[in-house]
DSSP file (Angstrom, degrees, kcal/mol; ACC not computed):
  #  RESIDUE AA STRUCTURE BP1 BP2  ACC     N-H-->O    O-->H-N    N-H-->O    O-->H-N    TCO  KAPPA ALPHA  PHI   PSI    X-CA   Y-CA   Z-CA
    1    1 A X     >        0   0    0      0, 0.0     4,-3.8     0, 0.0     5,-0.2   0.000 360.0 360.0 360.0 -52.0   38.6   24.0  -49.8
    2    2 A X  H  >  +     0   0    0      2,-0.2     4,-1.2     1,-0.2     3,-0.5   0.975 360.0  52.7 -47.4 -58.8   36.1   21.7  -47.8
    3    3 A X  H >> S+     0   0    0      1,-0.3     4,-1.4     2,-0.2     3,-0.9   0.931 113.6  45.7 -49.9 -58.1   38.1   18.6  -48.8
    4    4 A X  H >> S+     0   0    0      1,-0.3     4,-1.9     2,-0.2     3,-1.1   0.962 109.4  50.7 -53.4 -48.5   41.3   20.4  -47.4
    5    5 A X  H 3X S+     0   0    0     -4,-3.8     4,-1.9    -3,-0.5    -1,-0.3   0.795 110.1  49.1 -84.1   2.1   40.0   21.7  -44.2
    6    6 A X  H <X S+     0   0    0     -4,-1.2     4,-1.0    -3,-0.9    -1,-0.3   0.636 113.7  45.5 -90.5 -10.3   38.5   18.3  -43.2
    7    7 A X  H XX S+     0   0    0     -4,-1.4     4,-2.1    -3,-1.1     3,-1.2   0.960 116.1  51.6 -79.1 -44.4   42.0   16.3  -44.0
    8    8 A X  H 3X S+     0   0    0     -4,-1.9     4,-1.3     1,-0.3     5,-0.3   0.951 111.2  40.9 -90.6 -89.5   43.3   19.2  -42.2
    9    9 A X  H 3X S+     0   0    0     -4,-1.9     4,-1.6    -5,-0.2    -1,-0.3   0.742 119.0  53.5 -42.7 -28.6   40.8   18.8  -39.0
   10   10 A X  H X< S+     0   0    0     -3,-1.2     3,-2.3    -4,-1.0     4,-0.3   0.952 103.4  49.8 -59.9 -78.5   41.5   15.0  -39.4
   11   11 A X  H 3< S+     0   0    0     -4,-2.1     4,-0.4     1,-0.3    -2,-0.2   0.313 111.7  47.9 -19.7 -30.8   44.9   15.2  -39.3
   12   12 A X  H 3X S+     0   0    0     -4,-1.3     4,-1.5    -5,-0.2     3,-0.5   0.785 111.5  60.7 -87.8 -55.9   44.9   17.5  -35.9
   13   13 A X  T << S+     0   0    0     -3,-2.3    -2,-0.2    -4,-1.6    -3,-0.1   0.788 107.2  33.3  -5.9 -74.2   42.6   15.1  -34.7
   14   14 A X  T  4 S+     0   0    0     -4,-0.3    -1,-0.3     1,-0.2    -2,-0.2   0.603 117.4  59.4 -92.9 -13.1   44.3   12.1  -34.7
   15   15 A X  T  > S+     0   0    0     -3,-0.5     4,-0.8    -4,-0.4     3,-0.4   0.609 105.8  49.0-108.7 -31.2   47.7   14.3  -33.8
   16   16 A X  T  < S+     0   0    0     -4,-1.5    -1,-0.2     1,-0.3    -2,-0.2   0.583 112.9  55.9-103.0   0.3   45.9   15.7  -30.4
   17   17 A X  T  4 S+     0   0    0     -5,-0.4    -1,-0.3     3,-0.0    -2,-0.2   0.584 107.9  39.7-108.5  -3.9   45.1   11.9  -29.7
   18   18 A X  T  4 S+     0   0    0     -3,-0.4    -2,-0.2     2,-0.1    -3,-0.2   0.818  84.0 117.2-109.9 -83.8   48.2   10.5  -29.9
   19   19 A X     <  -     0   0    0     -4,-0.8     3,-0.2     1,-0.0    -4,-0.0   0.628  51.1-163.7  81.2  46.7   49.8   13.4  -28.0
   20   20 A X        -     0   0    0      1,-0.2     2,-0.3     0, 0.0    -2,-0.1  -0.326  43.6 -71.4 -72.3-178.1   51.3   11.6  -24.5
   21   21 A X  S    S+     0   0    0     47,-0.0     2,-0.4     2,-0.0    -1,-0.2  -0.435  81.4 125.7 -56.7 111.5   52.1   13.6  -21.7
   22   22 A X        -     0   0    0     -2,-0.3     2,-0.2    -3,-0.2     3,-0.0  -0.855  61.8-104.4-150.2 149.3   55.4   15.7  -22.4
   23   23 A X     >  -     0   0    0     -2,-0.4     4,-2.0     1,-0.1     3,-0.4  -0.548  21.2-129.7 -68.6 138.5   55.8   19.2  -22.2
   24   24 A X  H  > S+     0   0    0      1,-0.2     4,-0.9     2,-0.2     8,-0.2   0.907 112.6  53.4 -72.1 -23.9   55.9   21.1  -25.4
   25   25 A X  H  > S+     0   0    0      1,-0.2     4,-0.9     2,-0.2    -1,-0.2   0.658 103.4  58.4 -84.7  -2.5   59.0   22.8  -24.3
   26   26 A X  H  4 S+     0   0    0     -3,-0.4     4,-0.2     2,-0.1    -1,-0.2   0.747 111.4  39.6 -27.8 -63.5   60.5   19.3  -23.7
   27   27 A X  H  <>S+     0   0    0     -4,-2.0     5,-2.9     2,-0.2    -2,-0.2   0.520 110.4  61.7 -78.3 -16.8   59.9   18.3  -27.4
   28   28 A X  H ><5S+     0   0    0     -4,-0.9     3,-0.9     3,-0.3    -1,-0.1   0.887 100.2  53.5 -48.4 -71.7   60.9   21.7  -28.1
   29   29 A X  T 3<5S+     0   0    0     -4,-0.9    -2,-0.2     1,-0.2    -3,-0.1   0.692 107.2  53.4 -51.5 -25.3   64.6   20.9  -26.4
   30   30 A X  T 3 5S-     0   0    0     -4,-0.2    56,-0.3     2,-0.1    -1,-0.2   0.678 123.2-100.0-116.3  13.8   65.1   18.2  -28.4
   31   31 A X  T < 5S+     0   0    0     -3,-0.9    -3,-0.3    55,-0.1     2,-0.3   0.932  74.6 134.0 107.1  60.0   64.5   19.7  -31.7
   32   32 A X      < -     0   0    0     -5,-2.9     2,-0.3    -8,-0.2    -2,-0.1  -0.592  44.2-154.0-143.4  97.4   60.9   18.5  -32.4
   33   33 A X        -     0   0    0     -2,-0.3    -5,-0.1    -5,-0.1    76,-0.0  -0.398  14.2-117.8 -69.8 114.7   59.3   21.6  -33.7
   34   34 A X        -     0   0    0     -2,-0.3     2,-0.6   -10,-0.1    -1,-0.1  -0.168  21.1-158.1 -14.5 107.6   55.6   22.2  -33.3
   35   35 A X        -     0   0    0      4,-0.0    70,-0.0    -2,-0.0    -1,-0.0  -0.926  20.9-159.4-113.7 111.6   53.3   22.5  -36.9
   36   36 A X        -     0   0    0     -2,-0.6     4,-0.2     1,-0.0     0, 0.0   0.272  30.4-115.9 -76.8-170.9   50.2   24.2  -36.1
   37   37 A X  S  > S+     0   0    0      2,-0.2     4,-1.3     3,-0.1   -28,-0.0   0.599 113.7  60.2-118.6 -32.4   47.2   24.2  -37.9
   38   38 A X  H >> S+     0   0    0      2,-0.2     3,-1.2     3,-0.1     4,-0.6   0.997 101.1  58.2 -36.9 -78.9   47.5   28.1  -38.6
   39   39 A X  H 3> S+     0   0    0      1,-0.3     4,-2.3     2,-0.2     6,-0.5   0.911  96.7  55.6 -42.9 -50.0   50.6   27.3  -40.3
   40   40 A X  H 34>S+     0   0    0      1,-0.2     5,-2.3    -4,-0.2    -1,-0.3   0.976 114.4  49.8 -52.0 -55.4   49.1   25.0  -42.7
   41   41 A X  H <<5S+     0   0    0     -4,-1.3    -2,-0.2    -3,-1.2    -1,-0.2   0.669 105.7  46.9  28.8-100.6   46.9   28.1  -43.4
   42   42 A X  H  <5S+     0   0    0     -4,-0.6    -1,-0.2     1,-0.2    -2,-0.2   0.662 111.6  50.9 -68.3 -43.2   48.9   30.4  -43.8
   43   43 A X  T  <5S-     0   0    0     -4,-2.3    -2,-0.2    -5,-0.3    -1,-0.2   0.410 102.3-129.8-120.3  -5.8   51.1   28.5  -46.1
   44   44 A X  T   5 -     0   0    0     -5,-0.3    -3,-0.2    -4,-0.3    -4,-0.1   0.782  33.8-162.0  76.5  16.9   48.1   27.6  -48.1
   45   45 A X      < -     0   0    0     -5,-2.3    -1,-0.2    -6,-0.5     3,-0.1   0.138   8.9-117.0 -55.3 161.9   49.0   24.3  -48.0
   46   46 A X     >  -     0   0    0      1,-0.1     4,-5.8     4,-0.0     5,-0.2  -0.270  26.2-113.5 -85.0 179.0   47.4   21.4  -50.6
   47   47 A X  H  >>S+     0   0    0      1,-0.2     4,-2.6     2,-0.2     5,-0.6   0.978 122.0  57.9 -71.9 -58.4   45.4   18.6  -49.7
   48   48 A X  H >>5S+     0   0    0      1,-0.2     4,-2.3     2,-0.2     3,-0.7   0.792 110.9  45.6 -22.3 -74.5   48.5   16.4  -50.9
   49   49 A X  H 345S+     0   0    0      1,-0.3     4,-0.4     2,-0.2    -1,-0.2   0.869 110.9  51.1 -24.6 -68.8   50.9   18.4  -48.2
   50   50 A X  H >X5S+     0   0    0     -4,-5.8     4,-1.7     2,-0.2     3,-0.7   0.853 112.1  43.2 -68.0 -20.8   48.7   18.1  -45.7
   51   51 A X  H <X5S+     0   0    0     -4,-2.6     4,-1.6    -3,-0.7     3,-0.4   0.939 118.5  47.2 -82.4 -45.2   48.2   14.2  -46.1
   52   52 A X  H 3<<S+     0   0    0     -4,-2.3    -1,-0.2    -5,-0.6    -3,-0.2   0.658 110.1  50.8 -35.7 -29.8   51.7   13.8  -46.5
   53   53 A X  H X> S+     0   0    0     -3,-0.7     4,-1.6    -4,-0.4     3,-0.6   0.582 109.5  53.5 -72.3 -42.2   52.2   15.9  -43.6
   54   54 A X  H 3X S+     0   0    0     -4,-1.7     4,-2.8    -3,-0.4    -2,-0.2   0.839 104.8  53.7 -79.1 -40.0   49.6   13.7  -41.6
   55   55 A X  H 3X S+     0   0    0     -4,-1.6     4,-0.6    -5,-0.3    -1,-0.4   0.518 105.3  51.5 -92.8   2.5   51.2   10.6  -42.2
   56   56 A X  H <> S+     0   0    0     -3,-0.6     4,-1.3    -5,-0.1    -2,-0.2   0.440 112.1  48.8 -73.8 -23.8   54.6   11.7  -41.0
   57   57 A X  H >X S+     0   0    0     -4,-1.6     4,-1.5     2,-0.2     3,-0.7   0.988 103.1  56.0 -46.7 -84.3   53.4   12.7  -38.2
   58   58 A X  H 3X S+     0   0    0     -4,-2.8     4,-1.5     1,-0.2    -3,-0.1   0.717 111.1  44.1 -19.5 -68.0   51.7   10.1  -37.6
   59   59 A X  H 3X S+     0   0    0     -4,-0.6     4,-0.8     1,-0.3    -1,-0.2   0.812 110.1  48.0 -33.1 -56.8   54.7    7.7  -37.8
   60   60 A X  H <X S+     0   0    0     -4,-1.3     4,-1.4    -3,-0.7    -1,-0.3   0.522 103.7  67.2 -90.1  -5.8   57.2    9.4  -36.0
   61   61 A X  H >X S+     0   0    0     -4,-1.5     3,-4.9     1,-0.1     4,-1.2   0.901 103.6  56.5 -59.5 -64.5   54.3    9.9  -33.0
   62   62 A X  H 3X S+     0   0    0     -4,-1.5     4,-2.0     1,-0.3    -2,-0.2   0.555 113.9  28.6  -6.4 -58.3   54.6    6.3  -32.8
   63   63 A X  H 3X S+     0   0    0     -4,-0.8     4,-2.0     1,-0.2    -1,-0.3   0.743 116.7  56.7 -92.5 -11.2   57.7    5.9  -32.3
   64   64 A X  H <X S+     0   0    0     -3,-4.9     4,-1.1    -4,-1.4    -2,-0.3   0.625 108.8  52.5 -87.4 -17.5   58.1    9.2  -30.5
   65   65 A X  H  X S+     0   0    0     -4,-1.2     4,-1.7     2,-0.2     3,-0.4   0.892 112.0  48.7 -89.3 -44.5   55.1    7.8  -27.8
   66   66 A X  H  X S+     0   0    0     -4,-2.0     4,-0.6     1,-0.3     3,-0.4   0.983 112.0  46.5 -78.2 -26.0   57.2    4.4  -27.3
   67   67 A X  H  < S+     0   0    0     -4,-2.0    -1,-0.3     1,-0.2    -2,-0.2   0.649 117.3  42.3 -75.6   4.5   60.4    6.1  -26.6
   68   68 A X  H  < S+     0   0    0     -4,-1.1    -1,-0.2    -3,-0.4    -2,-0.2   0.443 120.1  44.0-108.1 -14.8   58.9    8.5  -24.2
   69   69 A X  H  < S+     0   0    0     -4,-1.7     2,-0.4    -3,-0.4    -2,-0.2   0.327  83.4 106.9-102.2   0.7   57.0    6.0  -22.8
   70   70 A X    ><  -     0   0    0     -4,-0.6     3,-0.8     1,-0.1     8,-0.0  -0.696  51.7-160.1 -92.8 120.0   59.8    2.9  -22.4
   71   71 A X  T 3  S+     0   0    0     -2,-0.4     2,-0.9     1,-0.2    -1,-0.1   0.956  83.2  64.0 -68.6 -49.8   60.6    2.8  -18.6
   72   72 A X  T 3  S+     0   0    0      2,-0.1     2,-0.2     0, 0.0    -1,-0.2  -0.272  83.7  91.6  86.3   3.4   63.9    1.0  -19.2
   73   73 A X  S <  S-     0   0    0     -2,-0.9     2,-0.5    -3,-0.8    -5,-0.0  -0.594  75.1-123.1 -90.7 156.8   65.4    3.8  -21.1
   74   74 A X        -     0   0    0     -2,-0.2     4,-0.4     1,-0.0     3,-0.2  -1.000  21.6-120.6-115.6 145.6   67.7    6.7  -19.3
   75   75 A X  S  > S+     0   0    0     -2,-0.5     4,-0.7     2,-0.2    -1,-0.0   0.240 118.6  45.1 -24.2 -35.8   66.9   10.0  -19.5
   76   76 A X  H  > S+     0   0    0      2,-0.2     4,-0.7     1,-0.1    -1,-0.2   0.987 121.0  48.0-112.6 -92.0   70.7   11.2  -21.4
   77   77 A X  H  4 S+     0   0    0      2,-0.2    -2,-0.2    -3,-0.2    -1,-0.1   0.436 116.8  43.5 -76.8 -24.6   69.9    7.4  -23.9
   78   78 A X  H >4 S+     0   0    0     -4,-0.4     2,-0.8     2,-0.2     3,-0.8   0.623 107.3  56.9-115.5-102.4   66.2    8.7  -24.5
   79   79 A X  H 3X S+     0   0    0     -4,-0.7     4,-1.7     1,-0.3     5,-0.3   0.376 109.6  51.1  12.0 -56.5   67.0   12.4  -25.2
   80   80 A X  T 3< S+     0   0    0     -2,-0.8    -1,-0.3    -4,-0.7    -2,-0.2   0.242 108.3  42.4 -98.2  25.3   69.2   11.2  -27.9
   81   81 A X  T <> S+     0   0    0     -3,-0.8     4,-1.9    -4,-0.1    -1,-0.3   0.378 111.1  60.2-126.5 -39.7   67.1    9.0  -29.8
   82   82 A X  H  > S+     0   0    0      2,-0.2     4,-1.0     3,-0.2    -2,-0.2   0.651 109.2  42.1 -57.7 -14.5   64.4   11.5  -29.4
   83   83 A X  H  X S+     0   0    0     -4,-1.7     4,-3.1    -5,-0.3     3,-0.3   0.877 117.3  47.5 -67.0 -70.4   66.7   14.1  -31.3
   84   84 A X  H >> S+     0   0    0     -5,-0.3     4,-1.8     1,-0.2     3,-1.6   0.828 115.8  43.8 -19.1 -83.5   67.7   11.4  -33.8
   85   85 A X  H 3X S+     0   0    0     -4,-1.9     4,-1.9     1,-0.3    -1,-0.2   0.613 117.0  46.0 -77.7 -42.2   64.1   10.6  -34.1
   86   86 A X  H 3X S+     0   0    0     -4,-1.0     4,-3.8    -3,-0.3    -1,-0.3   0.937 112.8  51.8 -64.3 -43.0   63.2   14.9  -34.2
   87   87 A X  H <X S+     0   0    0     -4,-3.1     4,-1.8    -3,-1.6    -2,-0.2   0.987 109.6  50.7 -53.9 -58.6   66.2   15.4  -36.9
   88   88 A X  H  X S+     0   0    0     -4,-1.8     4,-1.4    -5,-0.3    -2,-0.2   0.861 117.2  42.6 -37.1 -73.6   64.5   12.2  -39.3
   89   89 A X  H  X>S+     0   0    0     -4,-1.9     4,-2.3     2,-0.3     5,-0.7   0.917 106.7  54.2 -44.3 -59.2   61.3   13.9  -39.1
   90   90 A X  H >X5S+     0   0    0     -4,-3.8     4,-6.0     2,-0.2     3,-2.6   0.951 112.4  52.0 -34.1 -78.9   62.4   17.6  -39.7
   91   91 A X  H 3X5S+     0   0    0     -4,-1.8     4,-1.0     1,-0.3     3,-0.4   0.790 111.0  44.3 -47.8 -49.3   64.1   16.1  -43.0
   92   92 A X  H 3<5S+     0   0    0     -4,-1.4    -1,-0.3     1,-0.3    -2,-0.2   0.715 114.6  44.7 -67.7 -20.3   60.9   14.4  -44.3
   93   93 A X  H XX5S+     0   0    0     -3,-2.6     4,-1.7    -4,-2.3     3,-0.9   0.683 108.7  64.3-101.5 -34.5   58.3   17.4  -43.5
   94   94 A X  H 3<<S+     0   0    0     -4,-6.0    -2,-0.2    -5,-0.7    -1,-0.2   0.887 106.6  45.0 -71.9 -19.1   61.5   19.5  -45.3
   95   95 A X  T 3< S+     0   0    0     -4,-1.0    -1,-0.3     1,-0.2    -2,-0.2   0.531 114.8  50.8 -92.6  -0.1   60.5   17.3  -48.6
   96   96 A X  T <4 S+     0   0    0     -3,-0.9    -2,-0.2    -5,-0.2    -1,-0.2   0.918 103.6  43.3 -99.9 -66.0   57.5   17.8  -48.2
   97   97 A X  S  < S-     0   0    0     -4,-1.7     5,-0.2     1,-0.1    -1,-0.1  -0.352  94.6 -84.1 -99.2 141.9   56.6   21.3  -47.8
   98   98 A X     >  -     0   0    0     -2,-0.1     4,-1.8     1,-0.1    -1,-0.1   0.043  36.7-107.8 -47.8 163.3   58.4   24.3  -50.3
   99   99 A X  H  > S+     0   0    0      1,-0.2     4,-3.1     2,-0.2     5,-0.2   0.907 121.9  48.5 -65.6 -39.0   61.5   25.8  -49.5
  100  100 A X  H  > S+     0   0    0      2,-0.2     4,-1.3     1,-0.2     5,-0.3   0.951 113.3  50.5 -42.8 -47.4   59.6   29.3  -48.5
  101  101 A X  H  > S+     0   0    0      1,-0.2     4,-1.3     2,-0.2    -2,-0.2   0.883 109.4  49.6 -78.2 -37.5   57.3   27.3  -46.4
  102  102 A X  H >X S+     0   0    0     -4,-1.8     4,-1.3     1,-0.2     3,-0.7   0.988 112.3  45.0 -75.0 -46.2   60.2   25.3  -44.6
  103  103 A X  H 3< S+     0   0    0     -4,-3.1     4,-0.3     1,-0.3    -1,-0.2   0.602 109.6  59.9 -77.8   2.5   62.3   28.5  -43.6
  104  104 A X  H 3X S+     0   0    0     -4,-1.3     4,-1.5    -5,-0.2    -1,-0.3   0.720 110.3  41.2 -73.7 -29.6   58.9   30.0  -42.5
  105  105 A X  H <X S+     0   0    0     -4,-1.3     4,-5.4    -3,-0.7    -2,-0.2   0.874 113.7  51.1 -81.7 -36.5   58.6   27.3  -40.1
  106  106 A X  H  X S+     0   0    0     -4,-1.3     4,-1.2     2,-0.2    -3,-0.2   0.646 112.5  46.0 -72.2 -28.7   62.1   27.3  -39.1
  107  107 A X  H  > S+     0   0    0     -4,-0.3     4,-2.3    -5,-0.2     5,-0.2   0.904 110.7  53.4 -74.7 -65.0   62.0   31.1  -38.4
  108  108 A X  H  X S+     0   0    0     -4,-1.5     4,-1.5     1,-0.2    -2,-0.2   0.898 113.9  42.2 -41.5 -60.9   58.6   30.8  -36.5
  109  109 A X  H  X S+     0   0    0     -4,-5.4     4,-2.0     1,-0.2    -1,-0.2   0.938 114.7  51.6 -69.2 -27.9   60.2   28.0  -34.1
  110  110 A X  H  X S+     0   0    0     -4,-1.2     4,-1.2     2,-0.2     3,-0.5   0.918 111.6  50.2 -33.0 -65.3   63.6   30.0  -33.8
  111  111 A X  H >< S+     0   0    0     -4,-2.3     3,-1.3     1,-0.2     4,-0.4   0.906 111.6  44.2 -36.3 -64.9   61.5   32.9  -32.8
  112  112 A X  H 3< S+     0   0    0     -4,-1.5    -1,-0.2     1,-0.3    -2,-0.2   0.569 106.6  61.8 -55.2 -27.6   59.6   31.2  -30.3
  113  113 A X  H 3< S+     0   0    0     -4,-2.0    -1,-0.3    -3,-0.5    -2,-0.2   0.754  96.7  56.4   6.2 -74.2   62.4   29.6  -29.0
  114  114 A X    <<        0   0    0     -3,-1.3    -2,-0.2    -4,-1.2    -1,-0.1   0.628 360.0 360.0 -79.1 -15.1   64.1   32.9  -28.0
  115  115 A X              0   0    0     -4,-0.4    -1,-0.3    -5,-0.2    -2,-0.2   0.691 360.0 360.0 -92.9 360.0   61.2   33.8  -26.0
């Protein structure tokens, strides 16, 4: 359980440090759904999951921090490369995590969404 919650605390870590300035309901719009640190939690997840989790993350911030950052983009051309970019992600975090665990996340952002 220690081992888990410190990949767990890494992972959040490195997540809230890459982070640039965007609005969550920005990232929201364009399909790139939040995974809290609850949720991992709740869902009990293993240390495998979460490092599996952490490193897809990881990636697609990367790429999500240069398109959001590229002046030389427009706004309509970077929306839709961040969507691309949200869908790719969605599907790897769906292979990762159980089929319960993905339509538990999918409900939660739906919900939150509506609000």
């Amino acid at each position: 359980m220690l081992v888990r919650s410190l990949v767990l605390l890494t992972v959040t870590a490195a997540f809230a440090r890459a982070v640039p300035a965007q609005s969550p309901q920005d990232l929201v719009r364009v399909g790139w759904e939040p995974l809290s640190d609850s949720l991992y939690l709740y869902w009990n997840l293993s240390t495998d999951q979460i490092e599996r989790i952490g490193m897809i993350e990881d990636d697609y911030e990367v790429e999500r921090t240069q398109l959001v950052s590229d002046p030389n983009l427009a706004e309509a051309t970077r929306e839709t490369k961040l969507r691309t970019l949200a869908n790719a992600r969605r599907k790897e975090i769906k292979g990762v995590l159980k089929a319960e665990q993905y339509e538990d996340w999918q409900k939660r952002t739906r919900a939150a969404n509506e609000h």
